[in-house]
C-alpha positions in Angstrom: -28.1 -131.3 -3.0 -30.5 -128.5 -3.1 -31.7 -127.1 0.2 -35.7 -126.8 1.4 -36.1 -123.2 2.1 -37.1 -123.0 5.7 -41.0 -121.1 5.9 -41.8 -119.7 9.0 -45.7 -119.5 9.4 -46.3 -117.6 12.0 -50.3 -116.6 13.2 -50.6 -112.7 12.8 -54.7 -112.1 13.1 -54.7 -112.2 16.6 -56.7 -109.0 17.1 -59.5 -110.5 15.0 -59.5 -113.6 16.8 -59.6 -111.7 20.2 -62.5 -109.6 19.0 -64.3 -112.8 17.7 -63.8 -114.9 21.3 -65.2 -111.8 22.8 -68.3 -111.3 20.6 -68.8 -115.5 20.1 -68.3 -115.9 23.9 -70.7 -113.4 25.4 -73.0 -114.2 22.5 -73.5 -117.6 23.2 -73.5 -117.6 26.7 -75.8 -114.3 27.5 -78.6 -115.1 25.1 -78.8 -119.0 26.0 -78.9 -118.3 29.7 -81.9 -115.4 28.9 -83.6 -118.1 26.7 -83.3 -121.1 29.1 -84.6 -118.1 32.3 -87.3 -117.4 30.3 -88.5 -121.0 29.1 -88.3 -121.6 33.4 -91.1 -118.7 33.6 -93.1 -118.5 30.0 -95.0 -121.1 28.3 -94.4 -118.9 25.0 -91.9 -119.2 22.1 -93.2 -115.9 20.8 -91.6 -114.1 24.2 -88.5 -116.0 24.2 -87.8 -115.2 20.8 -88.4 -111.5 20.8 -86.7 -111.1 23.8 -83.7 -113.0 22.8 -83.7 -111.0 19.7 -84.0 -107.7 21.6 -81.1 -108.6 23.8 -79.1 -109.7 20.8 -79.3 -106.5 19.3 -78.8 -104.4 22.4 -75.9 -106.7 23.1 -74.2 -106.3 19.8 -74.5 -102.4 19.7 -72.7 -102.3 23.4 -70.6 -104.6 22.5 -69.5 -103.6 18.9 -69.3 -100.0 21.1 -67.1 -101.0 23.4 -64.9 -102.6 21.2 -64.7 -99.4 19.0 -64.1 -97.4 22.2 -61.3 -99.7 23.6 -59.3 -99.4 19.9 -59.6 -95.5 19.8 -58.6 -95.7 23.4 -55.1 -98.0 22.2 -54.9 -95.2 19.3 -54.8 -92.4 21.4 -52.6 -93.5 23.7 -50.1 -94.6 21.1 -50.1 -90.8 20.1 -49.7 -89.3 23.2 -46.8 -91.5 23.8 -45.2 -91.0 20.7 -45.6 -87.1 21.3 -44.1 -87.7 24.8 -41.0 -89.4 23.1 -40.7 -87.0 20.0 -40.5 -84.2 22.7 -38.1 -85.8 24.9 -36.1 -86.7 21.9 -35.7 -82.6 21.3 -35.7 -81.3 24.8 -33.4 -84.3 26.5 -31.6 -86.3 24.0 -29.0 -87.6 26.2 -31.2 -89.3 28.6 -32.9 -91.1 25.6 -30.0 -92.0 23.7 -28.6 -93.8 26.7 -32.3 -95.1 27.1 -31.5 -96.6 23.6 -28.1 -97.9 24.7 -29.7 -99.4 28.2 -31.9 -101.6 25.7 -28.9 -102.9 23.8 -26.8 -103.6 27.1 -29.9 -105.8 28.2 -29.0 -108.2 25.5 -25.1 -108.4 26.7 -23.5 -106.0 23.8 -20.5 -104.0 24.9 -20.2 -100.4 24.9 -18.2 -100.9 21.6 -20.5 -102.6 19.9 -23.6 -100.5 20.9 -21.8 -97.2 20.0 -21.9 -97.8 16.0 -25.7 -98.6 16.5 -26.5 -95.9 18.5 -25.1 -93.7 16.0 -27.7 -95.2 13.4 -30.6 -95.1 15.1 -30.2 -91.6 16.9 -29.3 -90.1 13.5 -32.5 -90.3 12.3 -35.4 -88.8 14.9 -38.4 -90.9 12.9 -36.2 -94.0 13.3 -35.2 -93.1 17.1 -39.1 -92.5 18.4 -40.2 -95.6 16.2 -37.3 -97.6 18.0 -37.9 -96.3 21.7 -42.1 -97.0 21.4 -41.4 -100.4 20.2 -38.5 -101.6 22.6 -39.1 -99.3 25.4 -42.8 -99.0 25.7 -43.8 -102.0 23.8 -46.3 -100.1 21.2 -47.0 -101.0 18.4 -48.3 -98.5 16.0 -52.3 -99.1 15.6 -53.9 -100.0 12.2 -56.3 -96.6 11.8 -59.1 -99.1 10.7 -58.9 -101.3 13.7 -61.4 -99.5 15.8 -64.9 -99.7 13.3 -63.2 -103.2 11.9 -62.9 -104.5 16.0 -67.2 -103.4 16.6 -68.2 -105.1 13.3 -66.4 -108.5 14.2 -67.8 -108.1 18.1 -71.0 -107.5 17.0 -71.0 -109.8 14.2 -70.0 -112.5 16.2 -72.2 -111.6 19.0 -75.0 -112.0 16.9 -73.8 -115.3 15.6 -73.7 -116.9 18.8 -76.6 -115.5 20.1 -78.9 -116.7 17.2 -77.5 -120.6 18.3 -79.9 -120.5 21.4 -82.9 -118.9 19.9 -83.2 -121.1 16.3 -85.0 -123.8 18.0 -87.5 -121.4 19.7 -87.8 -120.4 16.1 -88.2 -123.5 14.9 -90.6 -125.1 17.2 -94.0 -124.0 18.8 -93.5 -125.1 21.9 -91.1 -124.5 24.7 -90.6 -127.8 26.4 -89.6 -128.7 23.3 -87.5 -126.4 22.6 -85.6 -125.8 25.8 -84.0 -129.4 25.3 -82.7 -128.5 21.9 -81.8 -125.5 22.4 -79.9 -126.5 25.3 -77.9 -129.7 23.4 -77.2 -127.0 20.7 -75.5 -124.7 22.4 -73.5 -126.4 24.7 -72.2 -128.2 21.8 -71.4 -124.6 19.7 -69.7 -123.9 23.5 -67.8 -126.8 23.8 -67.1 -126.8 19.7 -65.9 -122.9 20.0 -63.6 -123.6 23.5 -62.0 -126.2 21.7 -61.0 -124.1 18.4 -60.3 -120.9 21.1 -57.7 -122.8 22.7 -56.2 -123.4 19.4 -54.8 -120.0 19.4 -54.9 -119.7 23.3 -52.3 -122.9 23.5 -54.7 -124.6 25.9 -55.4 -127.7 25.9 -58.4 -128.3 23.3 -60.4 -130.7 25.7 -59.8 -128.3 28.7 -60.5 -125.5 26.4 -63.7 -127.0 25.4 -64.9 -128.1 28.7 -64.2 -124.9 30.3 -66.2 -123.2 27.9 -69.3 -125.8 28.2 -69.2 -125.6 32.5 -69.4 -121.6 32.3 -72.4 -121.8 29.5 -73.8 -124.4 31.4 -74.0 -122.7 34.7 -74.6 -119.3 33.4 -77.8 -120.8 31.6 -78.7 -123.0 34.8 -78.7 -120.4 37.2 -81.1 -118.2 34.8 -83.9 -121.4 34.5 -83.7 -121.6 38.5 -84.0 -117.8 39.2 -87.2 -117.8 37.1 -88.4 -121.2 38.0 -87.9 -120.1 41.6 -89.8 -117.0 41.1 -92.5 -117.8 38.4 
């Protein structure tokens, strides 16, 4: 009888999910709650949407910027650590091969059977600082790309979620019509995109969603009163 190969699929973007949930989350939540502030205090759709637009835009380029900025800053400090090991594997090699050996004993080998291993790994000083930044520091080596590819897909996203609020500004002349449509569409994109986060969060989708509805919801509300109170 022939045996079904056993597939492992196992979900490896995580770093362009994490940049979208950034981008989509502030997107939709910072624009709707500066559309909904403004429809409290202006009777015009013209004002709304240029100054949703202007925010989208300023909030995609800081965004996008600080998502660049955070990857060079993972880069960089993957570097200086691997330096740091590189050295130490010249200047005090004993200390780091029983480093290597301390990682080994954590999983319950012997001395006997660490011995043969640490004589493969140490015997090659590419393999030995790979080995120590992955089980001793936890580092992964950083794609080069990921920092310009991590501000597109903020920024990108940003400006997908932001546009959700704004189309029905667009759409129609007047803000009291508007507001309510904007408002039903968005908190439906919120609840739509807390549901499919929690997919690769583990949350529950319902809590996910709801979650992501309550904090659009009051981030929104609390802009229409401040500008209701003060208009």
């Amino acid at each position: 009888m022939p045996a079904t190969p056993h597939l492992e699929r196992h979900f490896t973007a995580t770093e362009v999910v994490r940049d979208v949930v950034i981008g989509m989350a502030d997107g939709l939540t910072v624009p709707f709650a500066l559309a909904a502030g403004l429809a409290g205090a202006v009777d015009s759709t013209a004002v709304i949407v240029t100054a949703g637009l202007a925010e989208i835009a300023a909030g995609a380029i800081a965004m996008g910027l600080g998502g660049y900025q955070a990857a060079r800053t993972d880069a960089e400090h993957y570097e200086a650590e691997k330096a740091r090991e590189e050295r130490e594997t010249r200047e005090v090699p004993r200390i780091e091969v029983e480093e290597v050996a301390s990682v080994f004993r954590r999983y319950g080998l012997t001395e006997e059977q660490i011995w043969p291993i640490l004589k493969g790994i140490t015997g090659d000083r590419r393999r030995w600082v790979d080995f120590m930044m992955r089980f001793e520091l936890g580092l992964d080596a950083p794609d080069p790309k990921r920092a310009a590819r991590s501000a597109l897909t903020i920024a990108a996203a940003y400006i997908a979620g932001g546009l959700v609020p704004l189309v029905p500004y667009i759409v129609f002349g007047n803000v009291a019509r508007a507001l309510p449509v904007s408002a039903a569409v968005t908190l439906v994109a919120l609840f739509v995109f807390g549901v499919v986060k929690s997919r690769f969060t583990g949350m529950a989708p319902i809590r996910g969603g709801l979650q992501t509805l309550v904090t659009g919801s009051l981030a929104a509300g609390a802009a229409f009163g401040i500008a209701r109170l003060f208009s």
